[in-house]
DOMARKE-101035 format. One record per atom (N, C-alpha, C): residue in three letters; atom name; x, y, z. Coordinates in steps of 0.2 Angstrom, whole numbers, padded with zeros to 4 digits. Layout:
<atoms>
+--------+-------+-------+-------+-------+
| residu | atome |  east | north |    up |
+--------+-------+-------+-------+-------+
|    ALA |    CA |     X |     Y |     Z |
...
+--------+-------+-------+-------+-------+
</atoms>
This chain:
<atoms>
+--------+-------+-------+-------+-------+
| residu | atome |  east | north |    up |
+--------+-------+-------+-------+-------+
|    UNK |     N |  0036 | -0041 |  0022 |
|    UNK |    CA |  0035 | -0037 |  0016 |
|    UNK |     C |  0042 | -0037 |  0013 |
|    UNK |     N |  0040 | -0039 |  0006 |
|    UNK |    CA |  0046 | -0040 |  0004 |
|    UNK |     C |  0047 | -0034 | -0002 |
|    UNK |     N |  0056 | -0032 |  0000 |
|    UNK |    CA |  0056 | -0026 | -0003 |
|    UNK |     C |  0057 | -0026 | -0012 |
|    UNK |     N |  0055 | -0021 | -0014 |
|    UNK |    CA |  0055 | -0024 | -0022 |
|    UNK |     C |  0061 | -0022 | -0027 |
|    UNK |     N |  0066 | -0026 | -0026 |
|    UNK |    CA |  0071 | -0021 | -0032 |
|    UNK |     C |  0071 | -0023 | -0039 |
|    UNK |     N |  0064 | -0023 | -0041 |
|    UNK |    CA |  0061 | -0020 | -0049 |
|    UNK |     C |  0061 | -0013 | -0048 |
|    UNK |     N |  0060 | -0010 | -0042 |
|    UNK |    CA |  0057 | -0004 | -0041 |
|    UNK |     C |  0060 |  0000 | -0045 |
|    UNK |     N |  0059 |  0006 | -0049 |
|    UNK |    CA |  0064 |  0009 | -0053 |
|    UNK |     C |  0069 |  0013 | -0048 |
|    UNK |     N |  0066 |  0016 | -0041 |
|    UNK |    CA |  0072 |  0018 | -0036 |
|    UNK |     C |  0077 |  0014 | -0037 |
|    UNK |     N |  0078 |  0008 | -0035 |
|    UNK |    CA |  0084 |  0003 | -0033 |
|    UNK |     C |  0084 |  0002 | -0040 |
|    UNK |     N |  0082 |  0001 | -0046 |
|    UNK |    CA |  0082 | -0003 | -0052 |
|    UNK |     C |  0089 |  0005 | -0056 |
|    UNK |     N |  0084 |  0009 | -0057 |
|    UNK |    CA |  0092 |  0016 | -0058 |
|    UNK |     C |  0095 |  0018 | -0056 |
|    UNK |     N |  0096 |  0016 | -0047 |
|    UNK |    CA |  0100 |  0019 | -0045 |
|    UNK |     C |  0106 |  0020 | -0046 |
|    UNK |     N |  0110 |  0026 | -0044 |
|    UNK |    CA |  0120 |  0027 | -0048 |
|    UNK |     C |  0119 |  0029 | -0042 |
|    UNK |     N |  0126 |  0030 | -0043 |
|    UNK |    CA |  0133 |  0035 | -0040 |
|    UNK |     C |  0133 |  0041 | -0042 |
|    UNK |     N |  0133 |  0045 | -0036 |
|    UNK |    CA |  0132 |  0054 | -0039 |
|    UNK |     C |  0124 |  0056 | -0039 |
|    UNK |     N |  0119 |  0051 | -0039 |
|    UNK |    CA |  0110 |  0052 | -0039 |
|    UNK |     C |  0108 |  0055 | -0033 |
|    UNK |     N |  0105 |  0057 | -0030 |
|    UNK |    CA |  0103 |  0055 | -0024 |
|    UNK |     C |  0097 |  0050 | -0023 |
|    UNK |     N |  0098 |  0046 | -0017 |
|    UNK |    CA |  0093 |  0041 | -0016 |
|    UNK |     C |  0087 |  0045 | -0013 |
|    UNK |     N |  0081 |  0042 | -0014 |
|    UNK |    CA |  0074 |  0043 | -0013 |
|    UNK |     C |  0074 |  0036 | -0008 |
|    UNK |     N |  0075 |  0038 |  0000 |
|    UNK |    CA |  0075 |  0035 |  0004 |
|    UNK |     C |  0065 |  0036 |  0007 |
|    UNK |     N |  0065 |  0042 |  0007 |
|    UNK |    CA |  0057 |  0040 |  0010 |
|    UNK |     C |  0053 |  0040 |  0004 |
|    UNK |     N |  0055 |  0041 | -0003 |
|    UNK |    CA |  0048 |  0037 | -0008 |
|    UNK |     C |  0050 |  0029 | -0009 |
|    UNK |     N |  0055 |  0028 | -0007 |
|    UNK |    CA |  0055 |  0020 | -0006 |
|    UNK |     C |  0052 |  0018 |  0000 |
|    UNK |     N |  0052 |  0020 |  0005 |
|    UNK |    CA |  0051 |  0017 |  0012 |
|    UNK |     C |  0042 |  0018 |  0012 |
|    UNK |     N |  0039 |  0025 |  0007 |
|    UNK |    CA |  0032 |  0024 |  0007 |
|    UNK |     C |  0029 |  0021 |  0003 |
|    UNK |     N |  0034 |  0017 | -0003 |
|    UNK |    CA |  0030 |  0014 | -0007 |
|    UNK |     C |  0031 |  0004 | -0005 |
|    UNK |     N |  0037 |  0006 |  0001 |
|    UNK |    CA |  0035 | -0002 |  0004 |
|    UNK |     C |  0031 | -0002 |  0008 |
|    UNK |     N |  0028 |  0002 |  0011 |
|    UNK |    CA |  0023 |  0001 |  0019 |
|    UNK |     C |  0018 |  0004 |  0016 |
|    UNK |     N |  0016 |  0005 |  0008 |
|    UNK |    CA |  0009 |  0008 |  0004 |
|    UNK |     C |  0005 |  0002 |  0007 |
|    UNK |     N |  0004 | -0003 |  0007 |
|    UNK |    CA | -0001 | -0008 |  0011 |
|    UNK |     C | -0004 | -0003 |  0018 |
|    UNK |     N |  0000 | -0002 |  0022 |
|    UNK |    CA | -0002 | -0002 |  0027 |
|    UNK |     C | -0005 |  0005 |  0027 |
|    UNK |     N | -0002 |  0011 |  0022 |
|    UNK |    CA | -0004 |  0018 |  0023 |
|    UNK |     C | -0011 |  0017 |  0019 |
|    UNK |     N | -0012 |  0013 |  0015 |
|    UNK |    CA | -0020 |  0012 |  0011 |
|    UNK |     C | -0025 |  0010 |  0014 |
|    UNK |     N | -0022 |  0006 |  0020 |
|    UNK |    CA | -0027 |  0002 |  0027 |
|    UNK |     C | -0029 |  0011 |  0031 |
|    UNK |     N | -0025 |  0013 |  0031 |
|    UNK |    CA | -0028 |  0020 |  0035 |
|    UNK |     C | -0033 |  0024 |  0030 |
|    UNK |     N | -0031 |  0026 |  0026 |
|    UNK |    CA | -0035 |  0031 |  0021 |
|    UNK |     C | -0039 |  0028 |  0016 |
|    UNK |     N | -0036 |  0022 |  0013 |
|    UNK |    CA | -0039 |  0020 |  0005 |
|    UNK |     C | -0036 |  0026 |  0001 |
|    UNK |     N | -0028 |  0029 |  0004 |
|    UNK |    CA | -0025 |  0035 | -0003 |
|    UNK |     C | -0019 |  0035 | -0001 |
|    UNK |     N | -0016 |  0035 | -0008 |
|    UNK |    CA | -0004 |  0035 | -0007 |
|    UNK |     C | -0005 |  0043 | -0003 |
|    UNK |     N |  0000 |  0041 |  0001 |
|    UNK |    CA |  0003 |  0045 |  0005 |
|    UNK |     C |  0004 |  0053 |  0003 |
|    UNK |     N |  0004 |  0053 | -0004 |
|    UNK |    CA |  0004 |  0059 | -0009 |
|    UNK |     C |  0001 |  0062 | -0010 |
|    UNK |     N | -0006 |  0059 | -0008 |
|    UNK |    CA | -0013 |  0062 | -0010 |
|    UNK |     C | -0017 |  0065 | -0003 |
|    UNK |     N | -0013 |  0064 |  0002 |
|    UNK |    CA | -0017 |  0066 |  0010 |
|    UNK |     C | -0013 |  0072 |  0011 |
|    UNK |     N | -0017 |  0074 |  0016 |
|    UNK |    CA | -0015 |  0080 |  0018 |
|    UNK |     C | -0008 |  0081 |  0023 |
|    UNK |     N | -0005 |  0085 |  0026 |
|    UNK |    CA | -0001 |  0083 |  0030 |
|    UNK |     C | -0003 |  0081 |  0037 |
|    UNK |     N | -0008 |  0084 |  0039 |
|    UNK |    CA | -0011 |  0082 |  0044 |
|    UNK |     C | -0012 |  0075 |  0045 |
|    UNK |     N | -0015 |  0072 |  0040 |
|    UNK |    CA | -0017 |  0065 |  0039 |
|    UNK |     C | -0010 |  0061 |  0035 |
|    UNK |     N | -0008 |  0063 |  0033 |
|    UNK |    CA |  0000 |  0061 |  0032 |
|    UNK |     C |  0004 |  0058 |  0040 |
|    UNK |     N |  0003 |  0064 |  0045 |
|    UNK |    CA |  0009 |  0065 |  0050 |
|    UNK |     C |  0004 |  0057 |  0054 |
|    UNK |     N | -0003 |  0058 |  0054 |
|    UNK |    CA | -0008 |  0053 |  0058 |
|    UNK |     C | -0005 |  0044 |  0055 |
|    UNK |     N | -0005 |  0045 |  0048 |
|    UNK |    CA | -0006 |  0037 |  0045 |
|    UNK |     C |  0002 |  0036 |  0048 |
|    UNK |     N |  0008 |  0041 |  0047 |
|    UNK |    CA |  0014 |  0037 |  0049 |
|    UNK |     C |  0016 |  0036 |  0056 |
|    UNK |     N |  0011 |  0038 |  0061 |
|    UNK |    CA |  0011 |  0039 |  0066 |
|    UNK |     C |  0009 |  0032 |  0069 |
|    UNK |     N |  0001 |  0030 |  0065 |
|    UNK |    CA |  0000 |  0023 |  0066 |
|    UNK |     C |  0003 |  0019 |  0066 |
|    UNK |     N |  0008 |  0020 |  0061 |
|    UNK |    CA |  0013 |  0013 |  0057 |
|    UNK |     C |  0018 |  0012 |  0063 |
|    UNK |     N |  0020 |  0018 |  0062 |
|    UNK |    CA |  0027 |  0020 |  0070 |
|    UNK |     C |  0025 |  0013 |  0076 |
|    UNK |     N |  0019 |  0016 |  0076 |
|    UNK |    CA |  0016 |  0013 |  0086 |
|    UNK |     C |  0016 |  0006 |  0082 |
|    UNK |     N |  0016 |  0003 |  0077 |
|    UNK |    CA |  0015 | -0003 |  0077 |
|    UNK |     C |  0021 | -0007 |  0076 |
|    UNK |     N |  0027 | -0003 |  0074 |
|    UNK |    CA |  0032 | -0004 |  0069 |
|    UNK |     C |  0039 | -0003 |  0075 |
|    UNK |     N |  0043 | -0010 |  0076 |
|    UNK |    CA |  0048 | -0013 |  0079 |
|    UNK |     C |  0055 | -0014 |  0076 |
|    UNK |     N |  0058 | -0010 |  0079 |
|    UNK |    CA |  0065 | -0013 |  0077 |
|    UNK |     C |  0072 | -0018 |  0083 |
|    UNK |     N |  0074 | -0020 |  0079 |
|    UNK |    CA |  0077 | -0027 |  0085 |
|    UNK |     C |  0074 | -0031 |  0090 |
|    UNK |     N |  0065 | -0029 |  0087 |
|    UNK |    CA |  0061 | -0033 |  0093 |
|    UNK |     C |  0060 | -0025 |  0099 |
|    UNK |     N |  0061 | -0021 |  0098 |
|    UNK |    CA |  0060 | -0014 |  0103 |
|    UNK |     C |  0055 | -0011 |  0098 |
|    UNK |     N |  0050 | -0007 |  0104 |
|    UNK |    CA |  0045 | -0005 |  0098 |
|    UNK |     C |  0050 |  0005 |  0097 |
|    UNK |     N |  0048 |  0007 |  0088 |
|    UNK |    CA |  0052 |  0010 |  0086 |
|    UNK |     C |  0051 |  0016 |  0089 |
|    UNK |     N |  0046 |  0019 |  0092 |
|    UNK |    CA |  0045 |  0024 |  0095 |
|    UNK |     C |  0051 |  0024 |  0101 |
|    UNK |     N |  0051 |  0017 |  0105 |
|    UNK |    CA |  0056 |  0019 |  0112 |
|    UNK |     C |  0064 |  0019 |  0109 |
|    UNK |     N |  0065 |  0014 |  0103 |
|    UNK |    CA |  0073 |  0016 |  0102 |
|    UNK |     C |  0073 |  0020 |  0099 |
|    UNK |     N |  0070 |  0025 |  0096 |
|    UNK |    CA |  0072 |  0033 |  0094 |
|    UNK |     C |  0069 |  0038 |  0098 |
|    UNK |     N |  0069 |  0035 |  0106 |
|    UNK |    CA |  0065 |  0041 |  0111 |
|    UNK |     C |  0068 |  0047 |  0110 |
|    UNK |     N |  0074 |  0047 |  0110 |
|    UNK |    CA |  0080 |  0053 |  0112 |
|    UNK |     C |  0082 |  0057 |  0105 |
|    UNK |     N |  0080 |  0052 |  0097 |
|    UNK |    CA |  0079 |  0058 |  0093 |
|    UNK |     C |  0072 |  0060 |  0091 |
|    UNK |     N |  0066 |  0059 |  0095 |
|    UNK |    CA |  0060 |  0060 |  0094 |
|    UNK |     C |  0059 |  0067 |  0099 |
|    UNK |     N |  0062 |  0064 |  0105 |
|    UNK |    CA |  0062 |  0072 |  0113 |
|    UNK |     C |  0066 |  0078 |  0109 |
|    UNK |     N |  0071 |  0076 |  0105 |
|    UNK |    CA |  0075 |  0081 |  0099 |
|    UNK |     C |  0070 |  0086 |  0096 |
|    UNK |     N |  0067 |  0083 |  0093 |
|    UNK |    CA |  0061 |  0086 |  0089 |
|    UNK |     C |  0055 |  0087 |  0091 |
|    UNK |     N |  0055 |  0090 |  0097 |
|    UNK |    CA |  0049 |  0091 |  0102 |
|    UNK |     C |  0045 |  0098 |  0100 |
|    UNK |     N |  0048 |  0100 |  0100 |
|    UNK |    CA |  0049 |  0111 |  0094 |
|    UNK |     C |  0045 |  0107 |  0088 |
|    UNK |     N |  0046 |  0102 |  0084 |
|    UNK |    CA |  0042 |  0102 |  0077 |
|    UNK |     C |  0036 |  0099 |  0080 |
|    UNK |     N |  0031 |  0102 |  0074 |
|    UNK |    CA |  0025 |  0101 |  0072 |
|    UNK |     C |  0027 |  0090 |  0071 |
|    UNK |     N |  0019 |  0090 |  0072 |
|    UNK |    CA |  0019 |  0081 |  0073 |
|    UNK |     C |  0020 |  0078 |  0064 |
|    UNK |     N |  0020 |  0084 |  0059 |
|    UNK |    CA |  0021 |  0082 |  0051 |
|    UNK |     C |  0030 |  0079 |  0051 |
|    UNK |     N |  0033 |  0085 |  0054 |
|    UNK |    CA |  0039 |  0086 |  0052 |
|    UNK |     C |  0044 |  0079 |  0059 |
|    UNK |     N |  0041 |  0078 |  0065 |
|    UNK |    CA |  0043 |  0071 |  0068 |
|    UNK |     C |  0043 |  0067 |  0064 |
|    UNK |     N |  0036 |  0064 |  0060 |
|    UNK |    CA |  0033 |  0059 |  0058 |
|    UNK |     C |  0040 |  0059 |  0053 |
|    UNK |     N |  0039 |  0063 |  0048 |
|    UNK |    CA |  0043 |  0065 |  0045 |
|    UNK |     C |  0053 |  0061 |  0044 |
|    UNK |     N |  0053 |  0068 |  0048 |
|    UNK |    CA |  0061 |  0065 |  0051 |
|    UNK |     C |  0061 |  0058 |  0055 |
|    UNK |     N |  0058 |  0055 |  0056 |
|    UNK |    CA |  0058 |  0048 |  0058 |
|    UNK |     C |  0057 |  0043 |  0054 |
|    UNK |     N |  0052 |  0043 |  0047 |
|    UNK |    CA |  0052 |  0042 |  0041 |
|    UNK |     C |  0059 |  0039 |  0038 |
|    UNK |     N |  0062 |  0047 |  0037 |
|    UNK |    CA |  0069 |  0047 |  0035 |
|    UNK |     C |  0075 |  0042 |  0038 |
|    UNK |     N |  0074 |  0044 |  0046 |
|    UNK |    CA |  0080 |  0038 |  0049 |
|    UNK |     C |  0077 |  0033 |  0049 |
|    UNK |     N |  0071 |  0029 |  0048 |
|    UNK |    CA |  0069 |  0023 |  0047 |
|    UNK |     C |  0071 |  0020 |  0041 |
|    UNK |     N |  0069 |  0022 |  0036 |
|    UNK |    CA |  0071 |  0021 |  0028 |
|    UNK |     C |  0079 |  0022 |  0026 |
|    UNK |     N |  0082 |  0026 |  0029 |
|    UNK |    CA |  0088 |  0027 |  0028 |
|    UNK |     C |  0093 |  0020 |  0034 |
|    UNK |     N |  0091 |  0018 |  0037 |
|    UNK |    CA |  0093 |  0010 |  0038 |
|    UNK |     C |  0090 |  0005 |  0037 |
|    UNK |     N |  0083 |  0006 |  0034 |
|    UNK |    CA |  0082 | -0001 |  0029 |
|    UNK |     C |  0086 |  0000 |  0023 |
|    UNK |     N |  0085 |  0006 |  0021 |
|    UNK |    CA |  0087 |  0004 |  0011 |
|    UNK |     C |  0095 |  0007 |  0011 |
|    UNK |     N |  0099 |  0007 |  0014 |
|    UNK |    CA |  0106 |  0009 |  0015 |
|    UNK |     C |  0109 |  0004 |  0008 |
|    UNK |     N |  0107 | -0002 |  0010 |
|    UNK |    CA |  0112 | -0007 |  0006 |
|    UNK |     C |  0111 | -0006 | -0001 |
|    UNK |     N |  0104 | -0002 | -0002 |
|    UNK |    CA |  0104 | -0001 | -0009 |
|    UNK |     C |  0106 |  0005 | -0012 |
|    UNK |     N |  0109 |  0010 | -0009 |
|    UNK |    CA |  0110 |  0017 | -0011 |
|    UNK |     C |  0119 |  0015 | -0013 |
|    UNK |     N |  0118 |  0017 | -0019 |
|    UNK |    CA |  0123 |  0015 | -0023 |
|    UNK |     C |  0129 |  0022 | -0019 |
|    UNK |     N |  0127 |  0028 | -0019 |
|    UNK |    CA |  0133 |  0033 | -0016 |
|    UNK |     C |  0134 |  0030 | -0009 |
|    UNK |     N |  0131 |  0025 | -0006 |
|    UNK |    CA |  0136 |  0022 |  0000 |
|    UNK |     C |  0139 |  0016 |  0001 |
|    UNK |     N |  0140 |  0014 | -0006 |
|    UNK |    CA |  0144 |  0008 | -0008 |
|    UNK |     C |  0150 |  0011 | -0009 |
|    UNK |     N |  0155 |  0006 | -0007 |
|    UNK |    CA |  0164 |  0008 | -0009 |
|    UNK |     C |  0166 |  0004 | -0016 |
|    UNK |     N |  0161 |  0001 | -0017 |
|    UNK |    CA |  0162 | -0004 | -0023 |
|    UNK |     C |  0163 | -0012 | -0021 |
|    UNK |     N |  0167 | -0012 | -0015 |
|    UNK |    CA |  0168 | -0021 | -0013 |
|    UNK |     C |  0161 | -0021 | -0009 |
|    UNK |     N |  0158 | -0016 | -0006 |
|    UNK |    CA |  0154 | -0017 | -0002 |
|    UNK |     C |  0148 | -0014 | -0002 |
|    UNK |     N |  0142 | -0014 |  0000 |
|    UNK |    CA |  0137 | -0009 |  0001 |
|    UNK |     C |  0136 | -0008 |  0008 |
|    UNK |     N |  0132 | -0004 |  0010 |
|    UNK |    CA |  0132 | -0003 |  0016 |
|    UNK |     C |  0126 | -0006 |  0020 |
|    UNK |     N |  0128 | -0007 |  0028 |
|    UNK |    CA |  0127 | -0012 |  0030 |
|    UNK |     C |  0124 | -0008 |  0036 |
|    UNK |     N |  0117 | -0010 |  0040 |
|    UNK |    CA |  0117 | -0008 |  0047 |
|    UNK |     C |  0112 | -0015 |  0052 |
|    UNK |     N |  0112 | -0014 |  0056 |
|    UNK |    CA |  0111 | -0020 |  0063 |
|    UNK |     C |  0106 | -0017 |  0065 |
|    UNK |     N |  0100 | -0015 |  0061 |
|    UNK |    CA |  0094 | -0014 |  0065 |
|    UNK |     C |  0088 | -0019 |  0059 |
|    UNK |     N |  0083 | -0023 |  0060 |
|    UNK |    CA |  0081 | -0025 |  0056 |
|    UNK |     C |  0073 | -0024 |  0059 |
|    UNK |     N |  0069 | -0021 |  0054 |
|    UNK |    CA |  0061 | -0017 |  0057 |
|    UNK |     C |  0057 | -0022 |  0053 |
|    UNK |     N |  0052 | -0023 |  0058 |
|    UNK |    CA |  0044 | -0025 |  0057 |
|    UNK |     C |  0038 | -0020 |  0058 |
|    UNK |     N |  0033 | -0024 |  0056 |
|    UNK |    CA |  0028 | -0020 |  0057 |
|    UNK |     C |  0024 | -0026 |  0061 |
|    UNK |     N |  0019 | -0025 |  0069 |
|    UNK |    CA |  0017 | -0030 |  0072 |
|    UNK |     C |  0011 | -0029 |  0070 |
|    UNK |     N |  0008 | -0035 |  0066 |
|    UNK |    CA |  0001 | -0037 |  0064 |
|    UNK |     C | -0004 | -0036 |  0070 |
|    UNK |     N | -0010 | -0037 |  0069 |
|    UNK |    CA | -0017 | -0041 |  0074 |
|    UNK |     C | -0015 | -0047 |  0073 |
|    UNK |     N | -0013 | -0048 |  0081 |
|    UNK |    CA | -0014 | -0055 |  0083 |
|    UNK |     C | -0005 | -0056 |  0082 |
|    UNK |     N |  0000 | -0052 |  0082 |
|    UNK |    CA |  0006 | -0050 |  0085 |
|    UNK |     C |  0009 | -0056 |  0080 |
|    UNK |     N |  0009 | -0055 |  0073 |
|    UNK |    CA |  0013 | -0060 |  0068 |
|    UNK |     C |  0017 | -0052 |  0065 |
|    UNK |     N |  0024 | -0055 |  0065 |
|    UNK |    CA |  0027 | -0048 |  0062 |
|    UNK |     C |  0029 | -0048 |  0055 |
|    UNK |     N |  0028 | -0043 |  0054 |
|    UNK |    CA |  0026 | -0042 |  0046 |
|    UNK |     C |  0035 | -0039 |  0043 |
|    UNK |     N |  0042 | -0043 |  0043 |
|    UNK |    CA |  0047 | -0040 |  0041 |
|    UNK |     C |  0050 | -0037 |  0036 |
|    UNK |     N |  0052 | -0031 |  0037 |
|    UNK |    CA |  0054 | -0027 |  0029 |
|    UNK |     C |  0061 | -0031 |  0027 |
|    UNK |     N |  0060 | -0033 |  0025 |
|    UNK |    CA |  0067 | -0036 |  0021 |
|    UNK |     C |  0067 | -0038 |  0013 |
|    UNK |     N |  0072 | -0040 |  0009 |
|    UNK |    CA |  0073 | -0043 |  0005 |
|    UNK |     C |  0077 | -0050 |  0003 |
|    UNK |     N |  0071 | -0054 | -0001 |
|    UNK |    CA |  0072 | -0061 | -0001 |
|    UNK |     C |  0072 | -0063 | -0010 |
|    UNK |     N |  0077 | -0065 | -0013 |
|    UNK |    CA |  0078 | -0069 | -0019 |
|    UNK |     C |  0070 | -0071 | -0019 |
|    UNK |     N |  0069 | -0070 | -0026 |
|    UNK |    CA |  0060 | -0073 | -0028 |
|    UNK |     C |  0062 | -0081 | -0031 |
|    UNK |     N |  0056 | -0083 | -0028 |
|    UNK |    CA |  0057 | -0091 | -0029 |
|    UNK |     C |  0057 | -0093 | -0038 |
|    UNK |     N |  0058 | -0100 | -0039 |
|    UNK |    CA |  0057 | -0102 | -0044 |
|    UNK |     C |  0050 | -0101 | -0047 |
|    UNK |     N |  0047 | -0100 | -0051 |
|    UNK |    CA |  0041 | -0103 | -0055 |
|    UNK |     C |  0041 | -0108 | -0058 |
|    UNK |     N |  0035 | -0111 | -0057 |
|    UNK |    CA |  0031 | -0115 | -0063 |
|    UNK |     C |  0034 | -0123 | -0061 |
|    UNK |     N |  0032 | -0124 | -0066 |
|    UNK |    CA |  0034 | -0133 | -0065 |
|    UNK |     C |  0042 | -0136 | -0065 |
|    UNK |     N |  0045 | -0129 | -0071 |
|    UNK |    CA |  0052 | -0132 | -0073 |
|    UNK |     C |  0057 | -0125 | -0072 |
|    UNK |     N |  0052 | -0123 | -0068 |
|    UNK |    CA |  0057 | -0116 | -0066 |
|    UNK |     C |  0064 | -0116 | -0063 |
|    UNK |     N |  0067 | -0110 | -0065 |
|    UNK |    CA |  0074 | -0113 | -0063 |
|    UNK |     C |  0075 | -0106 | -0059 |
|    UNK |     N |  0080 | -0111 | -0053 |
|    UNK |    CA |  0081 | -0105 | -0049 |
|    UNK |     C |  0088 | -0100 | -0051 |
|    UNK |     N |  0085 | -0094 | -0048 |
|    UNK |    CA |  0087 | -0088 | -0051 |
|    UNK |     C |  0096 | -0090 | -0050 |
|    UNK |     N |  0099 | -0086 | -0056 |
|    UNK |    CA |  0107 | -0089 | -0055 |
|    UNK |     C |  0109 | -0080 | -0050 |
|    UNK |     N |  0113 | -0081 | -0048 |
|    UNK |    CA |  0117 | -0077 | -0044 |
|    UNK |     C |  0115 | -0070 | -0047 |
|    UNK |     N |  0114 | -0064 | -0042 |
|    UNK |    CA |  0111 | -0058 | -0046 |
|    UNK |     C |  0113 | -0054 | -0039 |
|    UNK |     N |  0114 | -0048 | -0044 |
|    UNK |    CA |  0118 | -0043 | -0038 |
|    UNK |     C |  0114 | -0043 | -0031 |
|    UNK |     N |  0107 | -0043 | -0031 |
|    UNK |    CA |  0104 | -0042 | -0024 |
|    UNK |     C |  0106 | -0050 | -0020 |
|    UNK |     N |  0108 | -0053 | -0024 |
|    UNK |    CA |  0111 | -0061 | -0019 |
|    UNK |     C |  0115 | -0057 | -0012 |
|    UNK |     N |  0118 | -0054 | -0013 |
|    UNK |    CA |  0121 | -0052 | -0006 |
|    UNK |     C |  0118 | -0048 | -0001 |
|    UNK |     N |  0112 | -0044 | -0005 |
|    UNK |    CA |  0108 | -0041 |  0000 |
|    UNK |     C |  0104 | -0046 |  0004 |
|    UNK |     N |  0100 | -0053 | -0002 |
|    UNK |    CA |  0098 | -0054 |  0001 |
|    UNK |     C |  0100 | -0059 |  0006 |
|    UNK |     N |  0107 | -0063 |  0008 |
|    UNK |    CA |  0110 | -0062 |  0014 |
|    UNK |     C |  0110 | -0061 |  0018 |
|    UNK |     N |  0112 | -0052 |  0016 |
|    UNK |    CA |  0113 | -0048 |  0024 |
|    UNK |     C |  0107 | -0047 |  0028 |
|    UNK |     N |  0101 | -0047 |  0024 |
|    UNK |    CA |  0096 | -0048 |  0027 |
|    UNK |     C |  0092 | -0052 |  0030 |
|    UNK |     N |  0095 | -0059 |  0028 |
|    UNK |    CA |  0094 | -0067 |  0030 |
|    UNK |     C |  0100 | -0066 |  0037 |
|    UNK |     N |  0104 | -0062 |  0036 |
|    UNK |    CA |  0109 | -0064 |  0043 |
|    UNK |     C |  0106 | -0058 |  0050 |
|    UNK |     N |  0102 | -0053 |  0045 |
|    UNK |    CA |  0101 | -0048 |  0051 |
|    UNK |     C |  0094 | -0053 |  0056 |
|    UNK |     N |  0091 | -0056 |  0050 |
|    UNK |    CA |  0086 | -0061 |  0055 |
|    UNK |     C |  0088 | -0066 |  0059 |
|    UNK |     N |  0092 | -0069 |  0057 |
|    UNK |    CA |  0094 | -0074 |  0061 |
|    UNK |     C |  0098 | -0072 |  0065 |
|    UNK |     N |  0102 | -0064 |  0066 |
|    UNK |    CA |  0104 | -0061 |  0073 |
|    UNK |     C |  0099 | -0058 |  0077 |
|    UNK |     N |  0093 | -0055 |  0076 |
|    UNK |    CA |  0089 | -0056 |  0078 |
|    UNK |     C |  0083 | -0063 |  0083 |
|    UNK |     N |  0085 | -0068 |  0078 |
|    UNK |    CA |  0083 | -0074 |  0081 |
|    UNK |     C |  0086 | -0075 |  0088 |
|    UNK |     N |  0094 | -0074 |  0085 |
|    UNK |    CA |  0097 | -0078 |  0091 |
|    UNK |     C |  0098 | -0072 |  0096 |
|    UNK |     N |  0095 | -0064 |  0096 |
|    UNK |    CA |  0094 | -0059 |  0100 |
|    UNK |     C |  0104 | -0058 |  0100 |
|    UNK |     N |  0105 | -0056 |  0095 |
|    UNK |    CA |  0111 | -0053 |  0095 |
|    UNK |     C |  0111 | -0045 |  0092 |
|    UNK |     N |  0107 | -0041 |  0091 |
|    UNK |    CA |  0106 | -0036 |  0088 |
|    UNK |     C |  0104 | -0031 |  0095 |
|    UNK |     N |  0105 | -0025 |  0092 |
|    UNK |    CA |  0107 | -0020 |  0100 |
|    UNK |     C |  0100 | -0018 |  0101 |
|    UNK |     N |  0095 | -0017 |  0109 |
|    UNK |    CA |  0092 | -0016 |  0109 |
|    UNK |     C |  0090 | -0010 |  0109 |
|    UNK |     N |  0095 | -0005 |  0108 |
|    UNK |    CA |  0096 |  0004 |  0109 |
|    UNK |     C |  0099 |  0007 |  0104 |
|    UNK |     N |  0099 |  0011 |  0103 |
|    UNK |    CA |  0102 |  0016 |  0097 |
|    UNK |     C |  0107 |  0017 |  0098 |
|    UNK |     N |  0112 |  0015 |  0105 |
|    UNK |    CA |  0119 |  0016 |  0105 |
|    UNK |     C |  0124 |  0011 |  0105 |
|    UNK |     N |  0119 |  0005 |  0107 |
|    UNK |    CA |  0121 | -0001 |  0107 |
|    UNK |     C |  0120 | -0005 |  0104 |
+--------+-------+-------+-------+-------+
</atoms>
């Protein structure tokens, strides 16, 4: 799944804004919260809210670990909250290390920010469905590839967190 930066989240983002880390992270996994309901996330209850993210959770891996086991020990944290407000707060640390690089208040300006976990969601029939971000191809007959654009270096980091997951250099733990 390829992340969309037309979105107007990432499209307006500034400095001094705050970033909209889990309306971006539902409106990238909106495929799969529609597979539950046939309704945006906005429009369910919370019960059925806390239920849809719950499915995605069980199916959704980070480093190749499924996401539930590498955030045990901030999930056993939240053991006191209701199953909205887990779902919830796990939401938040999910999307808050995919879309890091695009949150303009965590760039220093030479750099954005960077993290070494790289999440899927495992399909039927175990093909993994990756959240990242990839340069759009050319179109048409005489399309001409896209010249240099600010997301070229996201989409990089993103091509390098795959390929350290290829070669199984990403940490399988949250401390490691």
């Amino acid at each position: 799944m390829n992340i969309n930066t037309e979105n107007a989240i990432i499209k307006y983002s500034d400095k001094g804004k705050p970033f909209p880390y889990l309306k971006l992270f539902n409106e990238t996994v909106e495929s799969y919260i529609l597979d539950y309901k046939n309704v945006r996330l906005e429009k369910l209850t919370e019960e059925d809210a806390a239920r849809c993210y719950a499915r995605i959770f069980k199916k959704m891996e980070v480093n190749g670990v499924p996401v539930l086991t590498f955030f045990k020990e901030d999930l056993d944290r939240w053991a006191d909250l209701d199953q909205y407000h887990k779902t919830q707060n796990l939401a938040e640390l999910v999307s808050k290390d995919i879309f890091c690089c695009f949150d303009r208040n965590l760039d220093d300006g030479d750099h954005f920010r960077r993290c070494d976990r790289l999440y899927c969601i495992v399909k039927e029939g175990g093909e993994r469905d990756f959240i990242m971000y990839e340069e759009p191809k050319a179109k048409g007959l005489f399309g001409k590839k896209n010249a240099k654009t600010a997301y070229s270096a996201v989409a990089q980091y993103f091509q390098d967190l795959k390929n350290k997951l290829d070669a199984d250099f990403l940490p399988k733990t949250k401390q490691g």
